[in-house]
C-alpha positions as CSV (number, residue, x, y, z in Angstrom):
1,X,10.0,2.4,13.9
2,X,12.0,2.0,17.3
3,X,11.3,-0.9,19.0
4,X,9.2,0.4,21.3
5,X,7.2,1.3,18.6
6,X,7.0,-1.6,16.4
7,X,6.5,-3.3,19.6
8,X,3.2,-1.8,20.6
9,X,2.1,-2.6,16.8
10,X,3.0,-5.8,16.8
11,X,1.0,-6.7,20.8
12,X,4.0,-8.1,22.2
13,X,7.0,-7.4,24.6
14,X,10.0,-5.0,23.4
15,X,12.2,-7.7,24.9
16,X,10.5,-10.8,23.2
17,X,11.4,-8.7,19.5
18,X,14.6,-7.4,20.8
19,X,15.1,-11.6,20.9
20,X,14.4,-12.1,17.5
21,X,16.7,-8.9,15.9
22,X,19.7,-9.7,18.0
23,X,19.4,-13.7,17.1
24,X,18.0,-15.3,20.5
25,X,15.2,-16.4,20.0
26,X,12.9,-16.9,16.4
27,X,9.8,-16.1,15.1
28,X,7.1,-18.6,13.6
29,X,6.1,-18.3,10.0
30,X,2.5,-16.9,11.0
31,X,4.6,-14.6,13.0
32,X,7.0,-13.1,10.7
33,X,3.7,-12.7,8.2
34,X,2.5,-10.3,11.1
35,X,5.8,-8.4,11.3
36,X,5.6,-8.0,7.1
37,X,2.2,-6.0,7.6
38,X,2.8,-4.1,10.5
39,X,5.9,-2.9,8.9
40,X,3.8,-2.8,5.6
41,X,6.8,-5.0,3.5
42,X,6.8,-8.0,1.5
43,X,7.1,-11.0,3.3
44,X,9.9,-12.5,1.2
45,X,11.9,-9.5,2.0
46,X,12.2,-10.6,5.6
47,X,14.4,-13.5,4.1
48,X,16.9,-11.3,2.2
49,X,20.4,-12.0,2.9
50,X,21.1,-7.8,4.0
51,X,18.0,-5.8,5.0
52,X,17.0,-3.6,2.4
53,X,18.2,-0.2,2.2
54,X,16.7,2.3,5.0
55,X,14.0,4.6,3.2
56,X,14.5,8.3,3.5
57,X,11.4,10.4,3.2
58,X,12.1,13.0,0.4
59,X,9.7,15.6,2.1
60,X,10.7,18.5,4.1
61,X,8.3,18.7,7.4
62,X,6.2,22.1,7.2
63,X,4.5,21.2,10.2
64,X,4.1,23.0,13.2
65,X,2.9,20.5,15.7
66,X,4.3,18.2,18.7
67,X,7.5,20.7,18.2
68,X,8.3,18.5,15.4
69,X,12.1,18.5,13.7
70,X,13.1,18.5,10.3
71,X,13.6,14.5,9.7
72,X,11.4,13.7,12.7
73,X,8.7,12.1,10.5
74,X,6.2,9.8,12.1
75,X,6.8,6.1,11.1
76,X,3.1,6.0,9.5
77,X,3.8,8.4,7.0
78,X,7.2,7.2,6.3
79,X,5.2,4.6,5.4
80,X,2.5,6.7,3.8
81,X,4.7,7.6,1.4
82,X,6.8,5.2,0.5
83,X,4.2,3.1,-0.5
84,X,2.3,6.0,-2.8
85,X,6.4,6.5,-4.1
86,X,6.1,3.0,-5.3
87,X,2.7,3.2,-7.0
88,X,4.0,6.5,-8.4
89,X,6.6,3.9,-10.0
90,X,4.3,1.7,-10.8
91,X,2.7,4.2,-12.8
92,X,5.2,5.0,-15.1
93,X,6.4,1.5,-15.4
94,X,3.3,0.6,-16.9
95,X,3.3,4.1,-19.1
96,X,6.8,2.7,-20.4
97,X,5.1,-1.0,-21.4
98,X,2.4,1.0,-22.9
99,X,4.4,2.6,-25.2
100,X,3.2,5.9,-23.7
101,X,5.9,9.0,-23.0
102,X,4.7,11.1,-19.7
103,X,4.7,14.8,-20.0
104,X,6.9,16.6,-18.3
105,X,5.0,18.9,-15.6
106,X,5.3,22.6,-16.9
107,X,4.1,24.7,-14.4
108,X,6.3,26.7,-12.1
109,X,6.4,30.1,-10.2
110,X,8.6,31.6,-8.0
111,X,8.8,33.3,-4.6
112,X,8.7,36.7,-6.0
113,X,5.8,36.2,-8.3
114,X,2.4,37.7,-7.3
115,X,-0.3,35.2,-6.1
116,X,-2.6,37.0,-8.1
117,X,-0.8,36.4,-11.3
118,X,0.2,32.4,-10.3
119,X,-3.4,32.3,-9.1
120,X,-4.5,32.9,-13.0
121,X,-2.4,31.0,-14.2
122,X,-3.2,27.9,-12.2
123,X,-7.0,28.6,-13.2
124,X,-6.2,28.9,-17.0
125,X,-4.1,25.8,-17.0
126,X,-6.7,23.5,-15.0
127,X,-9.5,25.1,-16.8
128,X,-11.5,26.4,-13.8
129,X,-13.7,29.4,-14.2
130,X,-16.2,30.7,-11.6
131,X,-18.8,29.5,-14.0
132,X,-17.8,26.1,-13.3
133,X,-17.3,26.3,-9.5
134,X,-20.8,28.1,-9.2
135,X,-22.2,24.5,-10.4
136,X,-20.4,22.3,-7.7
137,X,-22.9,23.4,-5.2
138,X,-21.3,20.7,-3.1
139,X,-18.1,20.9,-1.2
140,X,-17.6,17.2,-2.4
141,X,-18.3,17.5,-6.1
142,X,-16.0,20.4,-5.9
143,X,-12.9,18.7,-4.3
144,X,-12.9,15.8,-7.3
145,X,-13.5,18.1,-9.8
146,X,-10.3,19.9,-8.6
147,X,-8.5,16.7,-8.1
148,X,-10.0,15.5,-11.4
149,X,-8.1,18.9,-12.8
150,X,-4.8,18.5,-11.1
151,X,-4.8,14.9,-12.2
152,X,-5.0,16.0,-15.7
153,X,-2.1,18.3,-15.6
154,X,0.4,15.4,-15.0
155,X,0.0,15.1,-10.8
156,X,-0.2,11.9,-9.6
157,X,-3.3,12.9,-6.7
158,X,-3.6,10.1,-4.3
159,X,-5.9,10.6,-0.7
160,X,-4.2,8.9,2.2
161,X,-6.5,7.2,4.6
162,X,-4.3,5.6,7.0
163,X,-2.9,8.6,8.6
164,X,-4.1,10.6,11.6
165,X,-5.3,13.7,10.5
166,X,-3.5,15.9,13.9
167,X,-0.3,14.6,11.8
168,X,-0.6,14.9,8.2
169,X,-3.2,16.8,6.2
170,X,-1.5,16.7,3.0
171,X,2.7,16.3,1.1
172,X,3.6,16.8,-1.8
173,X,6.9,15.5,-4.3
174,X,8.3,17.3,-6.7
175,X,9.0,15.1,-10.0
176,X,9.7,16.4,-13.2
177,X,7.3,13.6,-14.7
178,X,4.6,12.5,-12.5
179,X,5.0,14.7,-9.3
180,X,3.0,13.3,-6.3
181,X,0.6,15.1,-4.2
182,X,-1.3,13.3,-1.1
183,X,-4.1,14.8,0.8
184,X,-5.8,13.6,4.1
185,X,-8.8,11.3,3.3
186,X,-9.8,12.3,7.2
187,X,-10.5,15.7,6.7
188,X,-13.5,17.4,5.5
189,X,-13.7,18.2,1.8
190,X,-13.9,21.3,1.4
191,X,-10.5,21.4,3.5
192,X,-9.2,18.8,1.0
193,X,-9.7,21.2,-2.1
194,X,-7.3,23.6,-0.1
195,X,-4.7,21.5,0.6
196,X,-4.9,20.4,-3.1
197,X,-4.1,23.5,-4.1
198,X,-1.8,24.1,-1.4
199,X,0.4,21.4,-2.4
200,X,0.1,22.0,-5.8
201,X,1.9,25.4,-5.5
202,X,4.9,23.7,-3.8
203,X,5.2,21.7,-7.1
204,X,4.7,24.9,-9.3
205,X,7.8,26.1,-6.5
206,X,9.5,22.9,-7.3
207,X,9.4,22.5,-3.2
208,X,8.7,18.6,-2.0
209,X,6.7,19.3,1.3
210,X,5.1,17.8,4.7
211,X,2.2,20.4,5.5
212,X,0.0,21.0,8.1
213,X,-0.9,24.7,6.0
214,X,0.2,26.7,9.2
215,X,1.2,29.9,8.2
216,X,1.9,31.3,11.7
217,X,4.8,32.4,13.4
218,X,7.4,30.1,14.9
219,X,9.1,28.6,11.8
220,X,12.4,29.7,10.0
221,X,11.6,33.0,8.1
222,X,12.0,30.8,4.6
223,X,9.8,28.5,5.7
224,X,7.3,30.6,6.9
225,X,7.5,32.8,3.9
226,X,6.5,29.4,1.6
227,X,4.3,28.5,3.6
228,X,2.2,32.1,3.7
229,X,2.6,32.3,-0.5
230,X,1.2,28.5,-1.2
231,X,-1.7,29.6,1.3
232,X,-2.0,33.0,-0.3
233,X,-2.0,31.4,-3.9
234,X,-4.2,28.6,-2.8
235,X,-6.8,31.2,-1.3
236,X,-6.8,33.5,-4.5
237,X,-6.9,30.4,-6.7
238,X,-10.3,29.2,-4.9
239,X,-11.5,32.2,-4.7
240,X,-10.8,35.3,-7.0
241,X,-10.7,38.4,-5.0
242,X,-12.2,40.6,-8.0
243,X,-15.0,38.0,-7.9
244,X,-15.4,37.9,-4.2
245,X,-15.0,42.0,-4.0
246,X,-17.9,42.2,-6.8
247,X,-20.6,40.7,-4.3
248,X,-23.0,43.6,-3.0
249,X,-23.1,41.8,0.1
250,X,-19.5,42.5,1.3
251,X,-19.6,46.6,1.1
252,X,-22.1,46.9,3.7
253,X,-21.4,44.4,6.5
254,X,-19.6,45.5,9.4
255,X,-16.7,43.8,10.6
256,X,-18.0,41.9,13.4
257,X,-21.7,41.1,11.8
258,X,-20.5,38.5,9.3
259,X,-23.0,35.9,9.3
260,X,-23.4,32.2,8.2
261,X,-26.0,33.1,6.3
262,X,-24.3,35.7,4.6
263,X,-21.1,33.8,4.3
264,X,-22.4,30.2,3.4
265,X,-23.7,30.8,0.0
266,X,-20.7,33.2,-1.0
267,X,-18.8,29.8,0.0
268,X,-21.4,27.6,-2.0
269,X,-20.4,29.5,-5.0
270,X,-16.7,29.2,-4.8
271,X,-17.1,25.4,-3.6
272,X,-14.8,26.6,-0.3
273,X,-15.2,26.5,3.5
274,X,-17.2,29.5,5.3
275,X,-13.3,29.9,6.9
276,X,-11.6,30.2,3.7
277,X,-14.2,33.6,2.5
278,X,-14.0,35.0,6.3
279,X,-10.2,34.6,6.8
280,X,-10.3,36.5,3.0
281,X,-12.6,39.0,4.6
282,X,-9.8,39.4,6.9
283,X,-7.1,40.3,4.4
284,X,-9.1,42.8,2.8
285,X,-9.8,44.5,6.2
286,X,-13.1,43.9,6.2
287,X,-13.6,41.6,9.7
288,X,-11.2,41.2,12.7
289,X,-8.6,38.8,13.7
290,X,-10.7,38.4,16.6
291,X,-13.7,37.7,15.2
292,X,-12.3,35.6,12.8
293,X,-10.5,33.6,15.2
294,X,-13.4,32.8,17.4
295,X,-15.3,32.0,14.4
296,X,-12.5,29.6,13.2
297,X,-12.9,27.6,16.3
298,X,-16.5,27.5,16.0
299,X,-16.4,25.9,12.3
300,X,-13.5,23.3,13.6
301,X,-16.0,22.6,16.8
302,X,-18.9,22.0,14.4
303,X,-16.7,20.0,11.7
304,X,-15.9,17.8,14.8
305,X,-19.1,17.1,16.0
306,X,-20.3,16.6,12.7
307,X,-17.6,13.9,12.3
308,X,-18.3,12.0,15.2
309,X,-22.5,12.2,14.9
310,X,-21.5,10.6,11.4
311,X,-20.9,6.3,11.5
312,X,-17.7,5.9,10.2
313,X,-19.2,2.6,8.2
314,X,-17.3,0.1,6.0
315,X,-16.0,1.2,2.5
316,X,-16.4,-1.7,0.0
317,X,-13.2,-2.3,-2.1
318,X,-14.7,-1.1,-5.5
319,X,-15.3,2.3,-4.0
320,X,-12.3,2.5,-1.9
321,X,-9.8,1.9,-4.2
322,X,-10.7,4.5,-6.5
323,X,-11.5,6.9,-3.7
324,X,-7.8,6.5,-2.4
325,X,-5.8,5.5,-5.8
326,X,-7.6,7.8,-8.1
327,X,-9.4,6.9,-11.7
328,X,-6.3,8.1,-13.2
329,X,-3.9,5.6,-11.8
330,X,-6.7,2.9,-11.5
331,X,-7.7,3.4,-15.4
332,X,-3.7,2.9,-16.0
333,X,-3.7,-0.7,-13.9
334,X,-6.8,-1.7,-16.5
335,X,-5.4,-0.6,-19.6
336,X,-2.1,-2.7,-18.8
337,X,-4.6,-5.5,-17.5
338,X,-6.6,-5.0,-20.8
339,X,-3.5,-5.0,-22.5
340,X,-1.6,-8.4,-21.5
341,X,0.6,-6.2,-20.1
342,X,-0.1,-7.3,-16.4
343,X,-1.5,-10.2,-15.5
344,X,-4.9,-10.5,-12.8
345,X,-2.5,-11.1,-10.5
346,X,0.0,-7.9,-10.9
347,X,-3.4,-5.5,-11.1
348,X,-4.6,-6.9,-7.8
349,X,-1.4,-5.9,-6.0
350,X,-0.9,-2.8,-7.4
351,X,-4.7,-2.2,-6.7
352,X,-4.8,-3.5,-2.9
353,X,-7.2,-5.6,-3.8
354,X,-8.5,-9.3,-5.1
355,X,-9.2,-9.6,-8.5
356,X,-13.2,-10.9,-7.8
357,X,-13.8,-6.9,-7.5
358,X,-12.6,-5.7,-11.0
359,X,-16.0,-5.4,-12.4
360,X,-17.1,-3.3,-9.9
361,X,-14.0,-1.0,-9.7
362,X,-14.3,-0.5,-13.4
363,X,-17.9,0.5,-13.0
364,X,-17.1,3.0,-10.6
365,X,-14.2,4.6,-12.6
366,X,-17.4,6.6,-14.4
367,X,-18.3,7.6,-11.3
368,X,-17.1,11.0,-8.6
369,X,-16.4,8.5,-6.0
């Protein structure tokens, strides 16, 4: 953060914490405690002798918005994912006191690969078939049971809820043990499975990557190249196009005549957006950019009045934790707990929360939260 910045999250004058950084003036004890969360650091490390070492997001920014330049990240998500680095740490930390060896992630493609074939082979690996997707029926039970999937192939899936969702909608890091992959918590789930798999091609591409999913012009020809194969293989993952081609619905439509009540149960099935089988539509020449353009904005108009007649209520802890965390790195904090391997204490902070909702967060590990 600039001070201008840190300034305006703190409630205070730029020249009152210019003071304290150049050594005229001091803060209080309750003070510097509200400098250690807006800068979302431990208190103690405000006392070190040196300031600790600068992070350096290890991202690339994909994004096409605000004109932003590689490096330019927003101090929220450098602090986004610095803190899902360090549970990613934690993680295998506690793997190592277990006694348990990670797998190294084997899955990979290339540039030059078709999306069809990587497509397969993400299916085969995560064990989705169009049997199972045709059970979702919900765009929610969908997006964990792709999560659920990705989790189980050695990704460390984590949703971020503190991020504006114009900024961020998903990153990923490649690792060869425990790669991590971050998705928007703000956006709408059937958007979330996307980005999911999205991201998850950039670690099949071994490419660490900010995203926004923008696959239109005005980025370097490399970039703009990844960026159109993770969304092709993304799209042919979710949806098949020999499965979506063998509907008798889509021979006989004419290109402007598509339909939500055509389109929405084709989605239902597939567990996808109505944008995600229309833009699809469009690649098989079977609608218009035009149409599906205007119908694009329609959906995001919809999704955002949706939002807003929705109350954005409070998440209790329990829920929240696993919602953001995921059971797979929640489950890992217990078994250490279980284990004498951490104390109450340690689980708590790697957690984000006190100890008095343990019971209740192991309840919900059972649970598609």
């Amino acid at each position: 953060m600039d001070t201008t910045y840190a300034a305006s999250k703190l409630g205070m004058d730029v020249e009152k914490l210019e003071k304290w950084e150049n050594g005229e003036q001091s803060p209080t004890i309750r003070q510097l405690r509200n400098l250690a969360k807006a800068y979302r650091i431990n208190f103690g490390a405000l006392f070190l002798p040196e300031p600790p070492t600068t992070f350096k997001p290890p991202v690339k920014d994909y994004r096409l918005h605000h004109g932003a330049v590689g490096g330019a990240i927003d101090p929220e998500i450098a602090i986004d994912l610095r803190l899902h680095l360090n549970a990613r740490e934690i993680a295998l930390e506690l793997e190592s006191d277990l006694g348990e060896e990670h797998p190294s992630f084997k899955l990979s493609c290339s540039l030059d690969d078709s999306p069809v074939e990587v497509a397969e082979k993400i299916r085969a690996a995560l064990g989705v078939s169009f049997q199972v997707q045709k059970r979702f029926r919900e765009s929610r039970v969908a997006f964990n049971y792709w999560r659920d999937a990705i989790s189980n192939a050695g990704v460390l899936v984590i949703q971020s809820s503190k991020v504006a969702l114009n900024d961020m909608r998903g990153y990923s890091v490649f690792f060869d043990k425990l790669p991590l992959l971050v998705v928007n918590r703000k956006d709408a789930y059937s958007a979330r499975t996307f980005t999911l798999v999205h991201e998850l091609v950039h670690l099949l591409l071994r490419s660490s990557g900010l995203c926004d999913l923008s696959s239109e012009p005005g980025r370097p020809p490399h970039e703009q190249k990844l960026e159109i194969f993770c969304n092709a293989v993304a799209s042919q993952t979710l949806v098949p196009d020999a499965i979506l081609l063998s509907y008798p619905e889509i021979g006989g439509v004419a290109p402007d005549a598509w339909t939500d009540e055509i389109l929405a149960p084709i989605a239902r099935d597939f567990g996808v957006s109505r944008e995600v089988v229309l833009r699809k539509l469009l690649d098989h020449g079977l609608t218009t950019r035009a149409f599906y353009l205007d119908n694009r904005e329609r959906y995001t108009q919809e999704a955002l009045e949706y939002k807003q007649r929705q109350k954005s209520g409070f998440v209790p802890p329990a829920v929240d934790v696993v919602s953001t965390k995921g059971r797979q790195y929640v489950s890992l904090v217990f078994e250490a707990l279980n284990s004498s391997v951490i104390t109450a204490g340690d689980a708590a902070d790697f957690l984000g929360v006190k100890a008095k909702h343990f019971s209740t967060i192991q309840t919900n590990l059972g649970r598609s939260v």
